[in-house]
C-alpha positions as CSV (number, residue, x, y, z in Angstrom):
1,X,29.9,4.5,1.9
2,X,26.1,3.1,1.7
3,X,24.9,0.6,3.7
4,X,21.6,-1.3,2.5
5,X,20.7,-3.7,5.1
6,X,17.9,-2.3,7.5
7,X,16.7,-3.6,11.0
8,X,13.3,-4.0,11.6
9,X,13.0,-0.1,12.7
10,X,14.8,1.2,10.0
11,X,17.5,1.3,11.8
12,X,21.1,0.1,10.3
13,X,21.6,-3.8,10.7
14,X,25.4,-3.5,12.0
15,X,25.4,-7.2,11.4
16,X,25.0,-8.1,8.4
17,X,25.3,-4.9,5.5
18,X,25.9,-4.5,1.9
19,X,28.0,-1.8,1.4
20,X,29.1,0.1,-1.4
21,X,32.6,2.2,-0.9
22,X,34.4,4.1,-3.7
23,X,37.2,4.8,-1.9
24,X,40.2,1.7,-2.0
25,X,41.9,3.0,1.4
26,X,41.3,-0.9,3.4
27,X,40.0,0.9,6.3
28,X,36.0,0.6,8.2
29,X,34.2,-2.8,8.1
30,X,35.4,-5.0,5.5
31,X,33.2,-5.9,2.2
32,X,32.3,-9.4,1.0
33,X,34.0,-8.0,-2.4
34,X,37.2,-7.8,0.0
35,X,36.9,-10.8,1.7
36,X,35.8,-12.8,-1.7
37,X,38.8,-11.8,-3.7
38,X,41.0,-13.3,-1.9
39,X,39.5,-16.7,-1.8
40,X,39.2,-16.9,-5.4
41,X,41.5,-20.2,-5.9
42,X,42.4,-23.2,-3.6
43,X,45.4,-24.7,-2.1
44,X,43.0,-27.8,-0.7
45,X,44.4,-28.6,3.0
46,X,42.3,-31.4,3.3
47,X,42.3,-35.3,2.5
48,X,39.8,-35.4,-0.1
49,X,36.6,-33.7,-0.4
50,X,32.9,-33.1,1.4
51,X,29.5,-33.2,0.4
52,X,26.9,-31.0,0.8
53,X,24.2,-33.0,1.5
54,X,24.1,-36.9,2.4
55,X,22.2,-37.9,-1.6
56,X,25.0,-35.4,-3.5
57,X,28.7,-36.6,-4.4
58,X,32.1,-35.4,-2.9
59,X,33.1,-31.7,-4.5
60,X,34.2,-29.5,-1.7
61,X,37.7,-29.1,-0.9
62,X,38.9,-27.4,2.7
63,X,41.4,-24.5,1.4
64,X,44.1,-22.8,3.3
65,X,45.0,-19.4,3.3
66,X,47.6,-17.3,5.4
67,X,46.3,-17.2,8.9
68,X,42.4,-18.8,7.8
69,X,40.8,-22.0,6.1
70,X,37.8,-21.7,3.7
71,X,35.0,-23.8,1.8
72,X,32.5,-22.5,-0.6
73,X,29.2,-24.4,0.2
74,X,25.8,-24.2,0.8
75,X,23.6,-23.7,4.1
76,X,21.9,-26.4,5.7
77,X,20.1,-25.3,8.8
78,X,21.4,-26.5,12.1
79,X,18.6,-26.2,15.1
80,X,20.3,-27.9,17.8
81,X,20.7,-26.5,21.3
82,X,18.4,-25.0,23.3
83,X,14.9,-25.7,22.6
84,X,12.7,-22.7,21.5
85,X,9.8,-21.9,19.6
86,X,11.5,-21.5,16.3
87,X,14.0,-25.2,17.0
88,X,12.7,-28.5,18.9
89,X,11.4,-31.6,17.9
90,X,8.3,-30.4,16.2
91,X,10.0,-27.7,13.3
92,X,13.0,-30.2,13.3
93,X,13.0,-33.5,12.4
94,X,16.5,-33.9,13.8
95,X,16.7,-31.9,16.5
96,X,19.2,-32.4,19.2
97,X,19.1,-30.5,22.7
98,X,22.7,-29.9,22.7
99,X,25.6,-28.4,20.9
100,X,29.7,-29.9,20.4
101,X,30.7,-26.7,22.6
102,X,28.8,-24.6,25.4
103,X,28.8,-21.2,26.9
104,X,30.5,-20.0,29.2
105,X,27.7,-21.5,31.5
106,X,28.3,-25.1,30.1
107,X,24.7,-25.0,28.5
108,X,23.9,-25.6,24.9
109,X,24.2,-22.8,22.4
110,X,21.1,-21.6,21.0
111,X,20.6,-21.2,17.2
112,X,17.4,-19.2,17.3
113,X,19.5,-16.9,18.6
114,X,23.8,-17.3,18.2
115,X,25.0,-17.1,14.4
116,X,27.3,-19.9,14.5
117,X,28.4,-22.6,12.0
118,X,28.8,-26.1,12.3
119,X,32.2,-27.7,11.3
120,X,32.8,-32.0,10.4
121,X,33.7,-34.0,12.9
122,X,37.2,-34.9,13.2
123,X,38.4,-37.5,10.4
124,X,40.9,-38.9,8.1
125,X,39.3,-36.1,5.3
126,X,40.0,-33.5,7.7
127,X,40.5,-32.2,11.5
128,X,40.4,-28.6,12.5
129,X,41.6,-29.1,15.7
130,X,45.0,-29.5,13.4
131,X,44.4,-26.1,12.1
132,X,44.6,-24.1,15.5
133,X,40.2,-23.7,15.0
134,X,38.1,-24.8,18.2
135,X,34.5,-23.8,19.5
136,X,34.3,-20.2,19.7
137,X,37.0,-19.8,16.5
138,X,35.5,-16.5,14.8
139,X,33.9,-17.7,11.0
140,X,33.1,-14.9,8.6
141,X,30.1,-16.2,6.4
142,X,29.5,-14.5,3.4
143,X,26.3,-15.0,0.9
144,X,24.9,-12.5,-1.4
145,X,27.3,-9.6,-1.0
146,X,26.9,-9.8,2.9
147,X,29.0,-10.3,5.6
148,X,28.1,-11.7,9.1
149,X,30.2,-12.9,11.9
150,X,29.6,-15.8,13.4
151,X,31.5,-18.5,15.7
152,X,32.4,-22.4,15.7
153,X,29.1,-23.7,17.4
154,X,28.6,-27.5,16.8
155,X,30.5,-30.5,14.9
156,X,28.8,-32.1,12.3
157,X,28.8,-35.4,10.0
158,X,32.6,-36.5,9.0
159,X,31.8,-36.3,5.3
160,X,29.5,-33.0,5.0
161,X,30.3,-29.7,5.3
162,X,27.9,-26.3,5.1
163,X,26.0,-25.9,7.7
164,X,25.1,-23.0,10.2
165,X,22.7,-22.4,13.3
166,X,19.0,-20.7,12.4
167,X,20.1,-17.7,13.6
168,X,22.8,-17.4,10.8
169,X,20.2,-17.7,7.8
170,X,19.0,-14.8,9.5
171,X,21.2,-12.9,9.3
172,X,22.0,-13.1,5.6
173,X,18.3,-13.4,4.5
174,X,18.4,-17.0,4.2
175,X,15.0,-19.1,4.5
176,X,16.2,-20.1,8.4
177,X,13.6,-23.1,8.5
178,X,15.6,-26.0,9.4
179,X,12.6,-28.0,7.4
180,X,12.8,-26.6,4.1
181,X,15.1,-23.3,4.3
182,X,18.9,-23.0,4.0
183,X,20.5,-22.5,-0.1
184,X,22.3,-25.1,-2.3
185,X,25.4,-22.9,-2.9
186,X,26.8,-19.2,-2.7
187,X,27.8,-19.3,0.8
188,X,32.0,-18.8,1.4
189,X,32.9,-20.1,5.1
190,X,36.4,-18.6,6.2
191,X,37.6,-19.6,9.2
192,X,39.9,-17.4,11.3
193,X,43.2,-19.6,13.1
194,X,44.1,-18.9,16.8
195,X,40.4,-16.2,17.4
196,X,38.3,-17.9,19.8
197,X,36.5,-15.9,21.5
198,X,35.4,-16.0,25.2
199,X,32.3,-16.2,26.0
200,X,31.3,-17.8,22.9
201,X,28.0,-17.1,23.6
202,X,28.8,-13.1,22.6
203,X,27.8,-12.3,18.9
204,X,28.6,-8.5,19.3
205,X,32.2,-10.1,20.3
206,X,32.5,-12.7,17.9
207,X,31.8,-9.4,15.1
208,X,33.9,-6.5,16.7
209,X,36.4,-9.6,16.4
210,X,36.0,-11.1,13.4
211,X,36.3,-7.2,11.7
212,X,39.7,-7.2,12.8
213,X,40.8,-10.7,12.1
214,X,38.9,-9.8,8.0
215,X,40.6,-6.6,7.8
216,X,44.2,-8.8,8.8
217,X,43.2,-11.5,6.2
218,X,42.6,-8.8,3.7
219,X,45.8,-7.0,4.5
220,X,47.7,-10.6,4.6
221,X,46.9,-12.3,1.6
């Protein structure tokens, strides 16, 4: 097994790695090849469709899978929370200094610094709070033959879907600028039923989790 993605150090990036295996056995960390096969057609769950941005048409169904729901988007950048150097007012136009869920201190998450993905507001399309997903549910996020783990952070518009904190991007080499960064497509979104996670404030919990809950998906569909 290689592993590709590097910290700043040198060091392995735990977070977020490309790995090669040769070996079939469905055991360590599992791969975006892994996690992408088994999302390779839809049964769409919701009422209708999403966009991904406010100027583009409806094309993105919600998909259901045994014990998960998925969308294959893009990445818009979501800055809201806590204000820092890298989200406020001044790098984002539409900043907001707070997030649909908190941590376990009832303040705002912080995007700089929490991967976690934003979700549609409830609406006749589609409500996850049907699906047994709330704030903290574990998402596994997968772009360019990486994986990274992140959690249920804010709500979003009713009719757009793909969207994820600053600190997301970062983790899968996305342009994290909530100005101009973000991608048009290639990111898969799979949402793990019944996994929140407390505090939700805990990425090394939210990915010691979400392994287990991708290596049941795998195993389970």
């Amino acid at each position: 097994m290689k592993t590709t993605a590097t910290t700043a150090n040198g060091g392995p990036n735990l977070d977020s790695l490309t790995v090669t295996d040769s070996g079939g056995g469905g055991g360590g960390a599992p791969t975006a090849a892994e996690l992408l096969a088994k999302v390779t057609t839809c049964s769409q769950i919701s009422n209708g469709t999403y966009k991904t941005d406010e100027e583009l048409g409806r094309t993105i169904p919600v998909c259901g899978k045994n014990g998960a729901v998925f969308w294959k988007a893009d990445m818009d950048i979501d800055c809201d929370g806590v204000r820092t150097s890298q989200c406020n007012e001044n790098t984002d136009c539409c900043f907001l200094p707070d997030t649909a869920f908190h941590t376990s201190s009832d303040q705002p998450l912080n995007a700089a610094q929490l991967p976690y993905v934003v979700v549609p507001s409830p609406s006749s399309t589609w409500n996850y709070e049907n699906f047994q997903i709330a704030g903290g549910g574990v998402v596994a996020v997968i772009y360019n033959n990486q994986v990274t783990y992140a959690v249920v952070g804010d709500t979003g518009p009713t009719d757009i879907i793909g969207e994820a904190s600053y600190a997301s991007a970062v983790q899968l080499g996305i342009n994290p600028d909530p100005s101009n960064g973000g991608t048009d497509s290639g990111v898969t979104y799979i949402v793990f039923k019944n996994s929140t996670i407390n505090p939700i404030e805990s990425h090394d919990l939210a990915v010691s989790r979400g392994q287990e809950l991708a290596r049941t998906f795998i195993n389970n569909n």
